[in-house]
N, C-alpha and C positions, 0 to 999 in steps of 0.2 A: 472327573478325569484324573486318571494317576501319572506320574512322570517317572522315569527311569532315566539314571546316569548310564552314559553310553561311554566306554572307555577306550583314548584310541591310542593305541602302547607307540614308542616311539619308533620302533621298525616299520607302525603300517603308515605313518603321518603322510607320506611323500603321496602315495596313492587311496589316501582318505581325505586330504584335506581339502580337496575342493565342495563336497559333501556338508562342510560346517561353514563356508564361506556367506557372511552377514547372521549367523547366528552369534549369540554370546558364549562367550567359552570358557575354560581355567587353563589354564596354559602354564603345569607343573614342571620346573626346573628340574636339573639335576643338583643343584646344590638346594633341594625344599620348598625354595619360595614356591608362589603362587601368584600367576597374574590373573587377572579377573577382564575382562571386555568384550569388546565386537569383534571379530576377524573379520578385516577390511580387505586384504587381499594373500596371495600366494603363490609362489614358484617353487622352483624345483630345489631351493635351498634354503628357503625364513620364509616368515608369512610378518606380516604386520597386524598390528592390535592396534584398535582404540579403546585406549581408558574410561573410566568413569568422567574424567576432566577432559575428556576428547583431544589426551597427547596420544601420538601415535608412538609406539613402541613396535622396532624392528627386531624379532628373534631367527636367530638360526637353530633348525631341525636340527643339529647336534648337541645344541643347549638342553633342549626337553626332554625329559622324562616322558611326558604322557599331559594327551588334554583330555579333557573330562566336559560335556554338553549334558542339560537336559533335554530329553525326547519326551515330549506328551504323548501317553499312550490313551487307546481306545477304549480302554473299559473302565 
């Protein structure tokens, strides 16, 4: 099975991010960092991450750059 990163720019997040909801995600800043977790949940203005250490980290959708998942593909 192959996997592909699936990019979701920050104009579409508002009405994409239910779609990654309990998958693991990156969750690209605008100042570079990189968060790495679960998306635990989400509104119409931040969503919430859980870390590797299971803190919850609240971000606002004008923070982000862009999150990045991988999708397992079929062939």
């Amino acid at each position: 099975m192959g996997k592909r990163l699936i990019r979701i720019p920050a104009k579409d997040i508002p009405s994409k991010i239910s779609t990654v909801v309990s998958k693991e995600i990156n969750v690209i800043m605008h100042d570079q960092t990189t968060l790495f977790g679960s998306l635990v949940s989400a509104d119409d203005q931040k969503l919430l991450l859980k870390d590797t250490r299971l803190d919850l980290h609240p971000i606002d959708f004008k923070n982000i750059r862009e999150i990045i998942y991988d999708y397992t593909a079929s062939f």
